[in-house]
N, C-alpha and C positions, 0 to 999 in steps of 0.2 A: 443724726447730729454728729457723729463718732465720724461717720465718711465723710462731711464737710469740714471737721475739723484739722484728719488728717488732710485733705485736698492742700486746705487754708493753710497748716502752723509752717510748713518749712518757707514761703511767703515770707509773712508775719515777721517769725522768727529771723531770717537772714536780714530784713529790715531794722527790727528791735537793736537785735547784735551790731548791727554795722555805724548805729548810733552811740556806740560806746567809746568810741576816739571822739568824737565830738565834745562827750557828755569830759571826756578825761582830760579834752585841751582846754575845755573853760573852767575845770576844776581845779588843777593840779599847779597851778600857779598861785594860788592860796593855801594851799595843805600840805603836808609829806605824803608821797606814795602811797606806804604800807600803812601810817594811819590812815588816810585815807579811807581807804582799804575796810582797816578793822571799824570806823566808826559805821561806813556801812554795810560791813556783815552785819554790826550787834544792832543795827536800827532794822533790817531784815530780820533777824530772829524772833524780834517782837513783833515783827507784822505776820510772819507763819504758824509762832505760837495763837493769836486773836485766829488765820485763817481756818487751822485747828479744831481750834475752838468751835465756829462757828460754823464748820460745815461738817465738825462732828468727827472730822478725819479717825480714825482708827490710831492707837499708838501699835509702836513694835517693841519687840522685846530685846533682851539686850544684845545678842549674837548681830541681827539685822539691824540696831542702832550703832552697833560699833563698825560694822561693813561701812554701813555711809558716812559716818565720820570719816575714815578714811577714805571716801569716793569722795566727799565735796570737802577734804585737805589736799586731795590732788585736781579736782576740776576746777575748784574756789582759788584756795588758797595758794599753792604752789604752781599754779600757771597763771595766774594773774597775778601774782605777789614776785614771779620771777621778769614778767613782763616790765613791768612796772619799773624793778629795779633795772633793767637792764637799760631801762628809758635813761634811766635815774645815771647809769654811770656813763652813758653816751652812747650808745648803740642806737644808731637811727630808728625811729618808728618804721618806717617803709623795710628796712633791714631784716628789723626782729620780726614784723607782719611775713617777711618772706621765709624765714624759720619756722613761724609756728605755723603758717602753710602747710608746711612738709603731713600736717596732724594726719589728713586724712591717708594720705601715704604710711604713717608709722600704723595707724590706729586697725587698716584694714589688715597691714600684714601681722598685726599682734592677734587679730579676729582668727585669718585664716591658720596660723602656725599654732596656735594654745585653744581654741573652741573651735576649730573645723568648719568654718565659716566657709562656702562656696564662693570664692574673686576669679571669676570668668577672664578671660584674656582682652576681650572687651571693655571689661572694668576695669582691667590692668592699663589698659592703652587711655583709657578716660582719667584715670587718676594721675596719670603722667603728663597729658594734656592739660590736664587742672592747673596743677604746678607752675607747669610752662607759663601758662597763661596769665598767673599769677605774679611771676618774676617779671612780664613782659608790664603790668601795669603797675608795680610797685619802682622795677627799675628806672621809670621814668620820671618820677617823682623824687629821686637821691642822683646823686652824685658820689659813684662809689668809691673814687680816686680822693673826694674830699673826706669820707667817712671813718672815722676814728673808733677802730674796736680796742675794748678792752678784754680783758681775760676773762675777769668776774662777770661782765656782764653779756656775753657770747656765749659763757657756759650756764646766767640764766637764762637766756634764749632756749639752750637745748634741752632744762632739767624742766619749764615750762612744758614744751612742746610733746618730752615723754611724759611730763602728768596728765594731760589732758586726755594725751592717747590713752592711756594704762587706765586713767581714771571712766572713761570711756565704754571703757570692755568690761571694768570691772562691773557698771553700771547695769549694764546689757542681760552680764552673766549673772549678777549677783540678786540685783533688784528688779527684777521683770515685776514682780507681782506688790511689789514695796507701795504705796499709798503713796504720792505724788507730794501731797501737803506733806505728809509725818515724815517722807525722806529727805523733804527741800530743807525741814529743821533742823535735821544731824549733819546732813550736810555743811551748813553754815556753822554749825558750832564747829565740824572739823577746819573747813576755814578761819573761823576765829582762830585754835589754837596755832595757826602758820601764821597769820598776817602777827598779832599779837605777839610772838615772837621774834620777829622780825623789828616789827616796831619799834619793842621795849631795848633792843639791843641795838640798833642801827639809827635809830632817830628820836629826838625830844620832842615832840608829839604838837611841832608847833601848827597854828594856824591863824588865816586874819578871816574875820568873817564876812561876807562879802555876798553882794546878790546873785552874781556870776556864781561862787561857790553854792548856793544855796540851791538855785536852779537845776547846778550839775549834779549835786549828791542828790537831790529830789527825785532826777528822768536817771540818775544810774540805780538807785534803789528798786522804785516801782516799775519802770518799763524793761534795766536790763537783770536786774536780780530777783526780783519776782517773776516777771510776765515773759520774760525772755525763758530764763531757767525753765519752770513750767513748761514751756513748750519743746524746749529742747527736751526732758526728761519723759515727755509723751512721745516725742519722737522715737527717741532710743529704745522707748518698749516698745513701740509699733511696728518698728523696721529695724531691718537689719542695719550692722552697724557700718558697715561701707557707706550702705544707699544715706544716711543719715547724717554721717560724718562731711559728703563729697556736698551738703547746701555749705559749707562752712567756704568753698573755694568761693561763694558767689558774695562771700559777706567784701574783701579789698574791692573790687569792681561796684559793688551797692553803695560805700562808705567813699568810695572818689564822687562818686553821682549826688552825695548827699554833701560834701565840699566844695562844690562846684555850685548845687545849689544855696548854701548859706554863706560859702567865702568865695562864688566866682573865681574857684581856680579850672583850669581850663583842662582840658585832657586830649593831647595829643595821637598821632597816628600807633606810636607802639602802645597805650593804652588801651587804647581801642579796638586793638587787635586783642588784645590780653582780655577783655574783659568778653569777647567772641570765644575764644579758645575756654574762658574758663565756664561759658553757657554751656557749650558744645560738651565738655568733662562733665558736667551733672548730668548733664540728657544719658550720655552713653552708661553714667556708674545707675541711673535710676531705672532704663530701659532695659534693662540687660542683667537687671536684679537678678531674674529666675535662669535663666540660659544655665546650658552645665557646658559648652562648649569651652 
């Protein structure tokens, strides 16, 4: 079960994740961001606590629940809480997606320079092809001449992009052996304490209620904050953190294919190309895992 699992989650998972713009453009025009945000961290925390519960998960002690506090306020909270705003102050979606791109690039060289993590030249040449590949399908969806950066929100793009990394490695190094269920729930409460933050200081917590809204915090709760998470967090014990990081180039190219199927938006020839290049960068960072060349 364990070898079908790993075959299947990075699949699954690049799927699950790539539904999260979707789930945010029919949500987020009813709600503020960051609450957003917190109301579904804290309806998450009660579905891990019942998880818990019922599969009996193991708790940890406080050393190993303060570590993932601090892994899921930078994986949770602080890269999706900076994404978010940076939406919020006008940084194109396609823009910030090409930012926090960069993850597997940052993520691997934090691996190999602080844990001695093995990135073959091979894997070097794939993660840069990633990238590519990735600018070449996001570029074609913006208009970078019409694109309005602001300060605040370029610099949440970048503070994003290094939590994710950092929170990443930390995950790797810290929690291999951590209990899936008991770590996904410190997690989320370290997220609570950044979105909630954020929140309480940045916005009055309005929203209208709405079927659209209901549907989207429903499929971002249980398919991307439960069943997503989960699988990423198996990942990252299983594999190394390059080879795991580099499903993340496939999610822009999966999330065009998944707009095109629900809003018939079309995808051109540099798309197309971009979303070849960015196949090609997984095969080479997953093929080329063990190589020491």
């Amino acid at each position: 079960m364990s070898f079908t699992l790993s075959k299947a989650a990075p699949f699954i998972f690049v799927w699950l994740w790539s539904t999260g713009f979707i789930g945010a453009k029919y949500g987020l025009p009813y709600i503020e961001p960051f609450f957003m945000l917190l109301v579904r961290f804290s309806l998450v925390v009660c579905i891990f606590i019942f998880l818990v519960t019922l599969y009996k998960s193991s708790w940890i002690g406080f050393k190993e629940s303060g570590q993932q506090i601090i892994i899921g306020a930078l994986i949770h909270g602080a890269y999706l809480g900076g994404v978010f705003f940076a939406i919020n102050e006008g940084i194109a979606a396609g823009v910030a997606a090409v930012i926090v791109g960069l993850q597997p690039l940052v993520t691997s060289f934090i691996g190999k320079v602080f844990l001695n993590q093995p990135l073959n030249i091979k894997q070097a040449i794939g993660l840069t092809l990633g990238f590519l590949g990735i600018s070449l399908v996001i570029l074609e969806k913006i208009d970078i001449a019409a694109t309005q950066f602001s300060f605040s929100g370029l610099l949440a793009c970048i503070i994003a992009l290094f939590s994710i990394s950092i929170g990443t490695v930390l995950q790797k190094h810290l929690a291999s052996k951590t209990p899936l269920l008991t770590g996904s729930f410190y997690q989320y409460i370290g997220a609570i304490m950044v979105v909630s933050l954020l929140s309480f200081n940045l916005e009055d917590q309005q929203f209208t209620l709405t079927w659209e809204l209901a549907i989207a915090m429903t499929w971002l709760i249980f398919g991307l904050s439960v069943l997503a998470i989960l699988l990423l967090l198996y990942m990252i014990r299983e594999g190394e953190v390059a080879k795991v990081t580099s499903y993340f180039y496939l999610v822009p190219p999966v999330a065009l294919f998944q707009t095109w199927l629900i809003f018939d938006e079309k995808l051109g020839i540099m798309a197309m190309t971009g979303t070849l290049l960015t196949i090609l960068a997984v095969i080479m960072v997953v093929k080329y895992q063990s190589d020491s060349s």
